[in-house]
PDB file of the backbone (N, CA, C, O) and the ligand in Angstrom, with CONECT records:
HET     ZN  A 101       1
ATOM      1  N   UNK A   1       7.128  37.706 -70.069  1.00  0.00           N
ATOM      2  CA  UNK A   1       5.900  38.183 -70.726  1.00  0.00           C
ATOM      3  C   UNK A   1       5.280  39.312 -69.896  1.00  0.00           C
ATOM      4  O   UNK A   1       4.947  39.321 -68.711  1.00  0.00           O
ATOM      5  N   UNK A   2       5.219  40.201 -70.777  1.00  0.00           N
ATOM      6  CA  UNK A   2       4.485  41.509 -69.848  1.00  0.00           C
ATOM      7  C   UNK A   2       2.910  41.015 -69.636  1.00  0.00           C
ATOM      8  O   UNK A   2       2.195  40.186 -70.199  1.00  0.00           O
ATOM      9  N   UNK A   3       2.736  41.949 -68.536  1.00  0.00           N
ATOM     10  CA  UNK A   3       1.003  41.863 -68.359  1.00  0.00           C
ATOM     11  C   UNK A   3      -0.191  42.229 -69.539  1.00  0.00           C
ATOM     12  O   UNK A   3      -1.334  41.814 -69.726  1.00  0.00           O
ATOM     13  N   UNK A   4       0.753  43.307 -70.287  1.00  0.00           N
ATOM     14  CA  UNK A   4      -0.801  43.795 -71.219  1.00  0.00           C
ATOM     15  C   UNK A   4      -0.467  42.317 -72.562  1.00  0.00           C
ATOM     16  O   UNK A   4      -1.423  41.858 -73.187  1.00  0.00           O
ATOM     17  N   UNK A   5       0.923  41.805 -72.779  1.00  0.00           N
ATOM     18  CA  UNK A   5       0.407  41.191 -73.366  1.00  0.00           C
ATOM     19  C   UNK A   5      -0.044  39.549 -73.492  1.00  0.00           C
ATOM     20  O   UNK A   5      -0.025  38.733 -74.414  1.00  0.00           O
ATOM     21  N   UNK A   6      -0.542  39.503 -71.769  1.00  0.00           N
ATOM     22  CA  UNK A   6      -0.968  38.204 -70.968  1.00  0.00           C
ATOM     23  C   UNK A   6      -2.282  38.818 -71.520  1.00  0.00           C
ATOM     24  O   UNK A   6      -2.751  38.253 -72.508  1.00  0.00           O
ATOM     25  N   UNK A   7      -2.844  39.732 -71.099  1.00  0.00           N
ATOM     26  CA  UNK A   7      -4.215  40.022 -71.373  1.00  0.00           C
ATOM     27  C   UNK A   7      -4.617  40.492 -72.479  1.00  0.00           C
ATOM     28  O   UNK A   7      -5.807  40.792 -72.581  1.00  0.00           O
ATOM     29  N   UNK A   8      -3.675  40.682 -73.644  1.00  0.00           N
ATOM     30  CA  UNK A   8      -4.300  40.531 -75.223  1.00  0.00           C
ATOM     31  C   UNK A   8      -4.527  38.882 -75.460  1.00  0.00           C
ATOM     32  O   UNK A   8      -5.529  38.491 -76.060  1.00  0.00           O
ATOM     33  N   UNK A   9      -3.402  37.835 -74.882  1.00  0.00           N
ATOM     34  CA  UNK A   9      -3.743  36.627 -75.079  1.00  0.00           C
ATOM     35  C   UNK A   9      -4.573  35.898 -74.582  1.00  0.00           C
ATOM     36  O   UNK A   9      -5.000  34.809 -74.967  1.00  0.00           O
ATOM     37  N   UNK A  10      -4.897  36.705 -73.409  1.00  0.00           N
ATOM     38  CA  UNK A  10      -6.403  35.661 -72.580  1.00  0.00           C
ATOM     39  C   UNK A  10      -7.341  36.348 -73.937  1.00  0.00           C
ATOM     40  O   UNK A  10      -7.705  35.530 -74.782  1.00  0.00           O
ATOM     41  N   UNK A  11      -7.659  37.559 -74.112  1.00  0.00           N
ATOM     42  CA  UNK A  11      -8.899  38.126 -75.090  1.00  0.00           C
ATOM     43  C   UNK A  11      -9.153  37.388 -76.544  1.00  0.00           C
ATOM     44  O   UNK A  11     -10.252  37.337 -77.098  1.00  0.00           O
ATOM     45  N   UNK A  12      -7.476  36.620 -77.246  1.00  0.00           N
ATOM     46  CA  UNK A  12      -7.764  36.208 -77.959  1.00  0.00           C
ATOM     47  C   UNK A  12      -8.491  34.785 -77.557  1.00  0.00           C
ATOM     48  O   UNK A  12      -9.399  34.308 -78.238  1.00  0.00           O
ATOM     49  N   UNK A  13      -8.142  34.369 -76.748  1.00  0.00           N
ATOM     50  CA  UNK A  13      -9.038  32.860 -75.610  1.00  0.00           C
ATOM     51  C   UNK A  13     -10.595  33.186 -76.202  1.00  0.00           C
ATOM     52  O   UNK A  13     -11.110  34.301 -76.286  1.00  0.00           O
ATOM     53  N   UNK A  14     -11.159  31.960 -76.565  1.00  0.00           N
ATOM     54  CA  UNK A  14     -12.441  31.729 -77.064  1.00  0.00           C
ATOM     55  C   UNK A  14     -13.066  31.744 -75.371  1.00  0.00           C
ATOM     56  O   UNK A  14     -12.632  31.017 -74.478  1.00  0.00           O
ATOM     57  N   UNK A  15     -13.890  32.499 -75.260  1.00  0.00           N
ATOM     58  CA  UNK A  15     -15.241  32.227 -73.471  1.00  0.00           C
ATOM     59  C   UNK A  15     -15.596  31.364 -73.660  1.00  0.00           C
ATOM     60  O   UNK A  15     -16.393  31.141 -74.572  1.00  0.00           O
ATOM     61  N   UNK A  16     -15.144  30.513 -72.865  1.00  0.00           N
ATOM     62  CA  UNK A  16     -15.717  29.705 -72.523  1.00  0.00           C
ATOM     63  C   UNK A  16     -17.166  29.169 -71.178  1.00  0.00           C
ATOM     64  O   UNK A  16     -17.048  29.940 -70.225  1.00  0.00           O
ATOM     65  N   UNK A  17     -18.039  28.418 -70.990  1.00  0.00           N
ATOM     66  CA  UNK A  17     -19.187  27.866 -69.919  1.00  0.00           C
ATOM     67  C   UNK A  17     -18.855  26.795 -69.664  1.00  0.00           C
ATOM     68  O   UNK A  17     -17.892  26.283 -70.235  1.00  0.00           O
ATOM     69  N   UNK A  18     -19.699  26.043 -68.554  1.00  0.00           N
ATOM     70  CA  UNK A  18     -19.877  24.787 -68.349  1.00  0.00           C
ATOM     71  C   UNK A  18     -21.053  24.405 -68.111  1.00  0.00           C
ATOM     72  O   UNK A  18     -22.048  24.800 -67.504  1.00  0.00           O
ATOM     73  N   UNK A  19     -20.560  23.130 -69.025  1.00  0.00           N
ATOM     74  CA  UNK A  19     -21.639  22.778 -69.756  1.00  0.00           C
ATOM     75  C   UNK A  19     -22.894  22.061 -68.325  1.00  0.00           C
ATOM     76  O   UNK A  19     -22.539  21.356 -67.381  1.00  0.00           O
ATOM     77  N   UNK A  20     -24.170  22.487 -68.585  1.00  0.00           N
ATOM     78  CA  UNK A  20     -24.741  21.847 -67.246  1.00  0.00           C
ATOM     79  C   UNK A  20     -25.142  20.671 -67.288  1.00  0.00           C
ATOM     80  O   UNK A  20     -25.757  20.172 -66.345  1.00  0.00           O
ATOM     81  N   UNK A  21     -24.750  19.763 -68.839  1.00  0.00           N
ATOM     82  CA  UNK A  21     -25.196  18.364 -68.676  1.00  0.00           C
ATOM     83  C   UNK A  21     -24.073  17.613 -68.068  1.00  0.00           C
ATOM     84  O   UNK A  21     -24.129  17.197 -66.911  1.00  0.00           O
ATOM     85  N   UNK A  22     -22.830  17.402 -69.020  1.00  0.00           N
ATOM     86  CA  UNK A  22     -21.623  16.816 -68.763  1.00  0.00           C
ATOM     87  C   UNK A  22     -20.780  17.789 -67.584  1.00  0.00           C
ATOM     88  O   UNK A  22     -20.596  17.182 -66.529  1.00  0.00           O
ATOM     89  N   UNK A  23     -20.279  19.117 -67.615  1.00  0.00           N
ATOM     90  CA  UNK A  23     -19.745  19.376 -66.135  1.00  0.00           C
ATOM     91  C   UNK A  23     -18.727  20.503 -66.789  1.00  0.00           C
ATOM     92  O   UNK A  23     -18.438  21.632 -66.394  1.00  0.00           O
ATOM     93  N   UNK A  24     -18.182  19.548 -68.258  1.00  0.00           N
ATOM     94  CA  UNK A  24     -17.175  20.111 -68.683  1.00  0.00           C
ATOM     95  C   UNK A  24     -17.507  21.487 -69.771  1.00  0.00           C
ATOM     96  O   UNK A  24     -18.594  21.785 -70.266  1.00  0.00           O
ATOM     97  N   UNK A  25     -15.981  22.283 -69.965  1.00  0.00           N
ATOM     98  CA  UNK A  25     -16.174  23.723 -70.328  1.00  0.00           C
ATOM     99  C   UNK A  25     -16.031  23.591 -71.892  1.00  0.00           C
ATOM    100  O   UNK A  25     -15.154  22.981 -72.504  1.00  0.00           O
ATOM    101  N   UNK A  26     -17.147  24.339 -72.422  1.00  0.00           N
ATOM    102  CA  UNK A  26     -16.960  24.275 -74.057  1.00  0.00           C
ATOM    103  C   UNK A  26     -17.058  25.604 -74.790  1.00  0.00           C
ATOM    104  O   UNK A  26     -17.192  26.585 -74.059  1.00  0.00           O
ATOM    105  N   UNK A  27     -17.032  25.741 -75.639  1.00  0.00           N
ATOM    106  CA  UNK A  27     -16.896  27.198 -75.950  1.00  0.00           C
ATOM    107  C   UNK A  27     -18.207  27.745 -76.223  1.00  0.00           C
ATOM    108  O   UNK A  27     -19.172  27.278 -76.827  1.00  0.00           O
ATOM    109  N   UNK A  28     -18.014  28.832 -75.642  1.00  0.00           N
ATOM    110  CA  UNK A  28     -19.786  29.153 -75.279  1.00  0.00           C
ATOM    111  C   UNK A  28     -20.403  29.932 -76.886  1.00  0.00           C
ATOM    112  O   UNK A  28     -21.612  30.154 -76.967  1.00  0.00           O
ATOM    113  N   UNK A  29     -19.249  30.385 -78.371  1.00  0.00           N
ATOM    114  CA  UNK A  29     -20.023  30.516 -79.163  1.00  0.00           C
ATOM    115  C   UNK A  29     -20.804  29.483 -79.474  1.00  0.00           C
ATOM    116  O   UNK A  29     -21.887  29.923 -79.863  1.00  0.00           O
ATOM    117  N   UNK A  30     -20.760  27.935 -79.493  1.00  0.00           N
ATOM    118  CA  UNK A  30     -21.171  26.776 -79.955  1.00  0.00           C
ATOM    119  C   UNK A  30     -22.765  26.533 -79.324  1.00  0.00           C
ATOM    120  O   UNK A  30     -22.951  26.920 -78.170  1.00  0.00           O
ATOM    121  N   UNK A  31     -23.659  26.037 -79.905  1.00  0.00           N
ATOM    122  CA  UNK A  31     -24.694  25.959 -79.064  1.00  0.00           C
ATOM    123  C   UNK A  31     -25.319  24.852 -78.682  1.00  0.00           C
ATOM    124  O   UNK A  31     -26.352  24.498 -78.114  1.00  0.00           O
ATOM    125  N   UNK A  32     -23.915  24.215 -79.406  1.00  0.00           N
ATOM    126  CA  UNK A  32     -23.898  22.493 -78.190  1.00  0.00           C
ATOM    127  C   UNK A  32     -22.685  22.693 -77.544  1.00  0.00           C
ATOM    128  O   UNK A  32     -21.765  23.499 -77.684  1.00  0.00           O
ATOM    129  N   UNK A  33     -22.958  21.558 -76.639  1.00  0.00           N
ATOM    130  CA  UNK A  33     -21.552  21.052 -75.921  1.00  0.00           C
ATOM    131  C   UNK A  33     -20.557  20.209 -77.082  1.00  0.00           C
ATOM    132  O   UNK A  33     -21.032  19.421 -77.899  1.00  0.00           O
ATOM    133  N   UNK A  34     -19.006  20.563 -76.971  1.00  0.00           N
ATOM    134  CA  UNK A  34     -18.627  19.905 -78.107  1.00  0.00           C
ATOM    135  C   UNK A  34     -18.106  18.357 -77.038  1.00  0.00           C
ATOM    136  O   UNK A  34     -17.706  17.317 -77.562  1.00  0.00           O
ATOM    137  N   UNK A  35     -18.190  18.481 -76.073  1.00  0.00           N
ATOM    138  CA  UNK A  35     -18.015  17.042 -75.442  1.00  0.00           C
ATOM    139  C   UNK A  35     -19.120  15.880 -75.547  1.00  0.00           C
ATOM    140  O   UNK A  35     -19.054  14.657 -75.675  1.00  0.00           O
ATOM    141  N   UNK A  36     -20.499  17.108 -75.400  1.00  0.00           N
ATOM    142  CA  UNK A  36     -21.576  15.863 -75.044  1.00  0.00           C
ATOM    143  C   UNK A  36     -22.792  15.676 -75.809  1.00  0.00           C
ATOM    144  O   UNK A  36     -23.685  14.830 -75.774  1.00  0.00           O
ATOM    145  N   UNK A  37     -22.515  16.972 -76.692  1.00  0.00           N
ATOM    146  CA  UNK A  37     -23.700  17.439 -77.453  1.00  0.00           C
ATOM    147  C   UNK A  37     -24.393  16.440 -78.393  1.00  0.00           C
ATOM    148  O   UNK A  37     -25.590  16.225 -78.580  1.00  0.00           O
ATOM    149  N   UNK A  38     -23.057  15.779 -79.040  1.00  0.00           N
ATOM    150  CA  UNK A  38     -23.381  14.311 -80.186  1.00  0.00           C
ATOM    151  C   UNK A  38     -23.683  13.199 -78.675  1.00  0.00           C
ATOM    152  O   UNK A  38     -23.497  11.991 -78.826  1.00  0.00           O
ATOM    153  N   UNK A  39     -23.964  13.526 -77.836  1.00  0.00           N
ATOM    154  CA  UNK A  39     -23.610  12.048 -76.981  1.00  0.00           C
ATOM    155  C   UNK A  39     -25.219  11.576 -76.842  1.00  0.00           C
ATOM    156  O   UNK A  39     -25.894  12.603 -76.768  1.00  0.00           O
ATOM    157  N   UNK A  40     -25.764  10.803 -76.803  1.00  0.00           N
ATOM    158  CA  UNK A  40     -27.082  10.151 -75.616  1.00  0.00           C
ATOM    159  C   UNK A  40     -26.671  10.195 -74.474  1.00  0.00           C
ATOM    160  O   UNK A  40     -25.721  10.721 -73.894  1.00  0.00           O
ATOM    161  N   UNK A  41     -27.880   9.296 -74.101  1.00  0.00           N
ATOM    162  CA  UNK A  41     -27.344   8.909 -72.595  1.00  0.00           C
ATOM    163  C   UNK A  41     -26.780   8.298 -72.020  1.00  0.00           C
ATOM    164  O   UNK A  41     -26.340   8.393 -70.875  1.00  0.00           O
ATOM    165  N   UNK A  42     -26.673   6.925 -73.438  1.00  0.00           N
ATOM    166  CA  UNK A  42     -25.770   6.282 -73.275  1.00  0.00           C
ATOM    167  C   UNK A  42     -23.953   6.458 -73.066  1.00  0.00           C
ATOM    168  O   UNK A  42     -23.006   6.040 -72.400  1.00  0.00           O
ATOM    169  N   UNK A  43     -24.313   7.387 -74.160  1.00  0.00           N
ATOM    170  CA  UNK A  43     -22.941   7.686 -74.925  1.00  0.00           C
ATOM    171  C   UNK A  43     -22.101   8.481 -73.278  1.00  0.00           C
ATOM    172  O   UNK A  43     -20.996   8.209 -72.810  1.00  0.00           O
ATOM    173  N   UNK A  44     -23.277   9.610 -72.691  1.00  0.00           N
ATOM    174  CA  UNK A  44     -22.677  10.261 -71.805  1.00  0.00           C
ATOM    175  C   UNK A  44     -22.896   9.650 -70.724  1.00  0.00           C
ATOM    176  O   UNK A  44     -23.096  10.381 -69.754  1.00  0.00           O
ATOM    177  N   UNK A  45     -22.934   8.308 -70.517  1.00  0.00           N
ATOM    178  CA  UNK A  45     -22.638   7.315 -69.109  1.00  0.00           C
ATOM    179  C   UNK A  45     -21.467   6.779 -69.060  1.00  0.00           C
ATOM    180  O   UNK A  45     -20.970   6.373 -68.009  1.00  0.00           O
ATOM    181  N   UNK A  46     -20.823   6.714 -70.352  1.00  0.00           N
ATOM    182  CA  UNK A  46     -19.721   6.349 -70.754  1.00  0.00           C
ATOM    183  C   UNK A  46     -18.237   7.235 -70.890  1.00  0.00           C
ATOM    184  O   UNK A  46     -17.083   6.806 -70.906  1.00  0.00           O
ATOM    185  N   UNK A  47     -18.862   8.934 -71.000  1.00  0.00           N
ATOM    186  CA  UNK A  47     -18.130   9.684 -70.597  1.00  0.00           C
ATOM    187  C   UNK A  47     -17.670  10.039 -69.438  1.00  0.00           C
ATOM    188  O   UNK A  47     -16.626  10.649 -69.207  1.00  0.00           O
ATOM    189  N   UNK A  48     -18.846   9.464 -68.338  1.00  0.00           N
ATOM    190  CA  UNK A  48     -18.619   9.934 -67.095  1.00  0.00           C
ATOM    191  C   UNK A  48     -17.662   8.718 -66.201  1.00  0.00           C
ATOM    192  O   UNK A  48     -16.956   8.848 -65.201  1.00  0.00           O
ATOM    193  N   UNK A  49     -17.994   7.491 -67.062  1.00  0.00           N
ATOM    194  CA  UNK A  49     -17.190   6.458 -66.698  1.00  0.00           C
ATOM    195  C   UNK A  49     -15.793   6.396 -67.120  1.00  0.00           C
ATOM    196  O   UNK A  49     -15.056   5.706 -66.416  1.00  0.00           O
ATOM    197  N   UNK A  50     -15.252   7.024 -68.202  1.00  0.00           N
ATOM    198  CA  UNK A  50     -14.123   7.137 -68.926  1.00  0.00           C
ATOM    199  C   UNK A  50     -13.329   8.439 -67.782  1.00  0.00           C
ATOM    200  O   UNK A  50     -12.157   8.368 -67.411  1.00  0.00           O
ATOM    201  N   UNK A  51     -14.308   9.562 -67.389  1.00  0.00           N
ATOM    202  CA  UNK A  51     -13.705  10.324 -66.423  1.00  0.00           C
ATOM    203  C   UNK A  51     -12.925   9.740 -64.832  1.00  0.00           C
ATOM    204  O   UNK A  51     -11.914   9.730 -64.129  1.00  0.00           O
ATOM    205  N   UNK A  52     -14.298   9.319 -64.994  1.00  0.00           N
ATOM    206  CA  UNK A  52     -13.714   8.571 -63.100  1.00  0.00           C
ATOM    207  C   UNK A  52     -12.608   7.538 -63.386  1.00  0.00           C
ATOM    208  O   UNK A  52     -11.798   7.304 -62.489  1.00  0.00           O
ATOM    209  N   UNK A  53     -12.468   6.584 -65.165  1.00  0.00           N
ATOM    210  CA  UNK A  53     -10.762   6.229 -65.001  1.00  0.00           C
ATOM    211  C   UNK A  53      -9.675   6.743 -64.928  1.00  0.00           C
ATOM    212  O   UNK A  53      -8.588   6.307 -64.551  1.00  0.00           O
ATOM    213  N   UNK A  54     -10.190   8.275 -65.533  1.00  0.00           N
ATOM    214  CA  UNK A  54      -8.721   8.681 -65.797  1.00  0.00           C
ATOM    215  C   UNK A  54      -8.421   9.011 -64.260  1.00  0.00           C
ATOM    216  O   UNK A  54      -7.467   8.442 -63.729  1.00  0.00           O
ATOM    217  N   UNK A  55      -9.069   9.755 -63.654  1.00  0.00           N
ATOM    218  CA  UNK A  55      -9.200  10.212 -62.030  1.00  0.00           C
ATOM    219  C   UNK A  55      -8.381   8.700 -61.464  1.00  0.00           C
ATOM    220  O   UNK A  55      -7.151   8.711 -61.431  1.00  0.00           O
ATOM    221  N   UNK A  56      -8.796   8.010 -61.229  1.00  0.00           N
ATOM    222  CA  UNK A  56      -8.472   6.483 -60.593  1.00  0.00           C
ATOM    223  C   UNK A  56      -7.003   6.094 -61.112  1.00  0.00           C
ATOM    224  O   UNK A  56      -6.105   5.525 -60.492  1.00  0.00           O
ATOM    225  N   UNK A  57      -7.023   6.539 -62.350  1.00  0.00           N
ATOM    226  CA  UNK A  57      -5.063   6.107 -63.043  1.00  0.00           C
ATOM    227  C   UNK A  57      -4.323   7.099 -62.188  1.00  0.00           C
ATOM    228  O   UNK A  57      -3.406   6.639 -61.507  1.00  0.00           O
ATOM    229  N   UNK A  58      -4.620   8.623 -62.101  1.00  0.00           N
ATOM    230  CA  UNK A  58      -3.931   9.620 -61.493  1.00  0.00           C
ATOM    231  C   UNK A  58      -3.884   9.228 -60.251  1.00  0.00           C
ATOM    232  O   UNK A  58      -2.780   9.088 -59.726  1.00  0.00           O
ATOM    233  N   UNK A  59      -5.141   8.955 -59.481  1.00  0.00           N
ATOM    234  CA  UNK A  59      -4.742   8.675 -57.804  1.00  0.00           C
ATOM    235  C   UNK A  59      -3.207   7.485 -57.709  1.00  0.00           C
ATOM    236  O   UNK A  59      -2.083   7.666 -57.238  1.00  0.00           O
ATOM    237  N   UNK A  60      -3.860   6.262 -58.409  1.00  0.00           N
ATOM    238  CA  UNK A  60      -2.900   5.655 -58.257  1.00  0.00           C
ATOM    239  C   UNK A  60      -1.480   5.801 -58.711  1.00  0.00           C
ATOM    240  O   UNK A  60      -0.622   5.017 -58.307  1.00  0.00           O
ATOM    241  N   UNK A  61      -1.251   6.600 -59.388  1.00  0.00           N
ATOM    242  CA  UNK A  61       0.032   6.800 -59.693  1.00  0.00           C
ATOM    243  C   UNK A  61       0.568   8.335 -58.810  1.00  0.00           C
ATOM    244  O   UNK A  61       1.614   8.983 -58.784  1.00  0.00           O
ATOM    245  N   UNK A  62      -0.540   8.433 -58.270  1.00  0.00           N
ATOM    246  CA  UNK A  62       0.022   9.633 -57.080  1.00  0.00           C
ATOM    247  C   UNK A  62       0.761   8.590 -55.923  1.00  0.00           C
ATOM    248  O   UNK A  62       1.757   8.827 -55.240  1.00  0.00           O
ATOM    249  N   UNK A  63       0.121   7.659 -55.946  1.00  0.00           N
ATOM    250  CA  UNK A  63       0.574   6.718 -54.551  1.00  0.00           C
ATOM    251  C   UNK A  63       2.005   6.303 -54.724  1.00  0.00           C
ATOM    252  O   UNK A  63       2.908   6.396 -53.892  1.00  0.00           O
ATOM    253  N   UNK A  64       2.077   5.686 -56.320  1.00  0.00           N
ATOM    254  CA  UNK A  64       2.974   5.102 -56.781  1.00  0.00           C
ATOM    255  C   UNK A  64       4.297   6.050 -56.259  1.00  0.00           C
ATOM    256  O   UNK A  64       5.228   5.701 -55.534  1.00  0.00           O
ATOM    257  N   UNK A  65       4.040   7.368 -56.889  1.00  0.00           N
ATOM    258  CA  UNK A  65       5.183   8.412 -56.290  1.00  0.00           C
ATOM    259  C   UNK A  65       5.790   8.886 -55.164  1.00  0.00           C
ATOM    260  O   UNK A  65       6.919   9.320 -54.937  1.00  0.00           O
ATOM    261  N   UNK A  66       4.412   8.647 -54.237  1.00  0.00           N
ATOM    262  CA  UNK A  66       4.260   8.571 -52.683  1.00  0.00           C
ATOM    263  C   UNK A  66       5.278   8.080 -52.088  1.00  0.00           C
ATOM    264  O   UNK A  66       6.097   8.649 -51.365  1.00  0.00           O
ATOM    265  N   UNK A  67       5.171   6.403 -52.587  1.00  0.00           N
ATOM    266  CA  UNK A  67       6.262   5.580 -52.329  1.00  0.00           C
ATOM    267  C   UNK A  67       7.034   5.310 -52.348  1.00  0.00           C
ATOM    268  O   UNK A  67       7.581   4.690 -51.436  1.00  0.00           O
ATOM    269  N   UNK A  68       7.582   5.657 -53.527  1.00  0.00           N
ATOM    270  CA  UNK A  68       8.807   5.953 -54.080  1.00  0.00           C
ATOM    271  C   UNK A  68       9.306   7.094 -53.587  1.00  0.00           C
ATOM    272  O   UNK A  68      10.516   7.000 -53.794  1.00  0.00           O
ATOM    273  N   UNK A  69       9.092   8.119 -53.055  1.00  0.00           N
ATOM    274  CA  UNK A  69       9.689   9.104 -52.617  1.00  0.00           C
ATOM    275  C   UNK A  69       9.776   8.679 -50.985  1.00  0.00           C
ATOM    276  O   UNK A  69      10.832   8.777 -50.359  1.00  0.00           O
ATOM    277  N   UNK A  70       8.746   8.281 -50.492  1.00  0.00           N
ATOM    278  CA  UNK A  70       9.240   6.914 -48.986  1.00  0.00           C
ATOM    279  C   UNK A  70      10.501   6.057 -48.849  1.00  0.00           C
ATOM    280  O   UNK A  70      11.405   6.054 -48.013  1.00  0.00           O
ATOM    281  N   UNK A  71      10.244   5.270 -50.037  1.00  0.00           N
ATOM    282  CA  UNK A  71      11.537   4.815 -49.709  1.00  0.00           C
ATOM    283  C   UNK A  71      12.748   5.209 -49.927  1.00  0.00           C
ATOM    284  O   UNK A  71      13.670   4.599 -49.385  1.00  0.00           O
ATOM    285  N   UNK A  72      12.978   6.212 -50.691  1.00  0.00           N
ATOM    286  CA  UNK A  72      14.036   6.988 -50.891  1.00  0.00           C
ATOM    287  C   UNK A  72      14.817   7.620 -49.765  1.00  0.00           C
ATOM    288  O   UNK A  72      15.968   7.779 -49.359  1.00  0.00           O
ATOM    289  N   UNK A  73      13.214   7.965 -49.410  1.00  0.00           N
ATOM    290  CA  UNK A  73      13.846   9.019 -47.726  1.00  0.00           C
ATOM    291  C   UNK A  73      14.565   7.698 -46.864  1.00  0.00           C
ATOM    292  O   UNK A  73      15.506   7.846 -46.085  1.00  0.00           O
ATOM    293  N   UNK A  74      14.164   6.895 -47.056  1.00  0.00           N
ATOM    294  CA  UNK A  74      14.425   5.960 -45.763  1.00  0.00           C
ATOM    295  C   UNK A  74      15.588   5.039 -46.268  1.00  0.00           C
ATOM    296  O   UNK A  74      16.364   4.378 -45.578  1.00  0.00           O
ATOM    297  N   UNK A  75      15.525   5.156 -47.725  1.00  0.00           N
ATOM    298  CA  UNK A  75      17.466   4.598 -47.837  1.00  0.00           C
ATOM    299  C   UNK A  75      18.321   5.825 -47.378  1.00  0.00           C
ATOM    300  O   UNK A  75      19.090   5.763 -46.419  1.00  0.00           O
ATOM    301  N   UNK A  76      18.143   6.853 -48.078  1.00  0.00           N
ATOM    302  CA  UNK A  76      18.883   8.370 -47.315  1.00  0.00           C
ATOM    303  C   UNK A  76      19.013   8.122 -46.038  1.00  0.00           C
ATOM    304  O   UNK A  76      19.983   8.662 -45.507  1.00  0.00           O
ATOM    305  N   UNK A  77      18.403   7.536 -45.441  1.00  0.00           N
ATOM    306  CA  UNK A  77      18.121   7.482 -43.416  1.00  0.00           C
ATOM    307  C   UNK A  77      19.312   6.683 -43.295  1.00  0.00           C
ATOM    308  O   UNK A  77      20.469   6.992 -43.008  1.00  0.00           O
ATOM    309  N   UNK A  78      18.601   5.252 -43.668  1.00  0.00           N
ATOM    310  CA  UNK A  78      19.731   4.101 -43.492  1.00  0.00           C
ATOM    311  C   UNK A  78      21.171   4.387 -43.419  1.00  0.00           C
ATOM    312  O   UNK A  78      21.965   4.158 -42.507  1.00  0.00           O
ATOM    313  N   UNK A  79      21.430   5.202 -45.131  1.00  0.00           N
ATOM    314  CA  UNK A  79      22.579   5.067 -45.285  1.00  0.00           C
ATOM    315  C   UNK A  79      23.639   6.297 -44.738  1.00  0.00           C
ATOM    316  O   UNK A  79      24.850   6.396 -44.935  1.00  0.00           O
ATOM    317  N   UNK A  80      22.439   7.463 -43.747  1.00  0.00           N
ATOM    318  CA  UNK A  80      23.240   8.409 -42.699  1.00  0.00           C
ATOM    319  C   UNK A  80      23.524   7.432 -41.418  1.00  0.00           C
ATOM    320  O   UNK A  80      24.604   7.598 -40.852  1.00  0.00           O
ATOM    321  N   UNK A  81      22.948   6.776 -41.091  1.00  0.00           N
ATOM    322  CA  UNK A  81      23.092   5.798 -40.052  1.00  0.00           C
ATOM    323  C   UNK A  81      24.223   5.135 -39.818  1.00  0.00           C
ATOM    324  O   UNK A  81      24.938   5.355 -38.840  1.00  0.00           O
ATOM    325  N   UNK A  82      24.444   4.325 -40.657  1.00  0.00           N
ATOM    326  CA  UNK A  82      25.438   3.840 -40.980  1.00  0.00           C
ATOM    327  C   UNK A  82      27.165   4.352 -40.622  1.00  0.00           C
ATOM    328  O   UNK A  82      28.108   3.695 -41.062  1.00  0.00           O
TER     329      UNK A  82
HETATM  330 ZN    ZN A 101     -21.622  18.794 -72.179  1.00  0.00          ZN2+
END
């Protein structure tokens, strides 16, 4: 992909802001947030709680990989040893 036409495709890209209630980026023709705009306060305590799971699934499955790539190295070890 050439450069000029990386930068006809960012121009067709809607501008986006972020939003200063929820955090997240919405398209700045809109003059709500389309994440939080329908939300309360309730609604957006629940968004922020739904965020920090997904965050918490990713850490842990970063570890998960961690480990798995640990023990890998260390059967590779073993089985130069040998
Ligand atoms: Zn928002």
């Amino acid at each position: 992909m050439s450069l000029g036409m990386l930068g006809a495709w960012r121009g067709m890209q809607p501008k986006r802001k972020q939003c200063a209630r929820c955090g997240l980026y919405h398209i700045e023709k809109l003059e709500k947030c389309s994440h939080c705009g329908d939300l309360d306060e309730n609604g957006l305590q629940k968004l922020f709680e739904r965020k920090e799971e997904e965050h918490e699934g990713n850490a842990s499955l970063a570890r998960i990989f961690l480990l798995g790539s640990v023990i890998i190295a260390v059967l590779l070890l073993l089985s130069f040893t040998q």
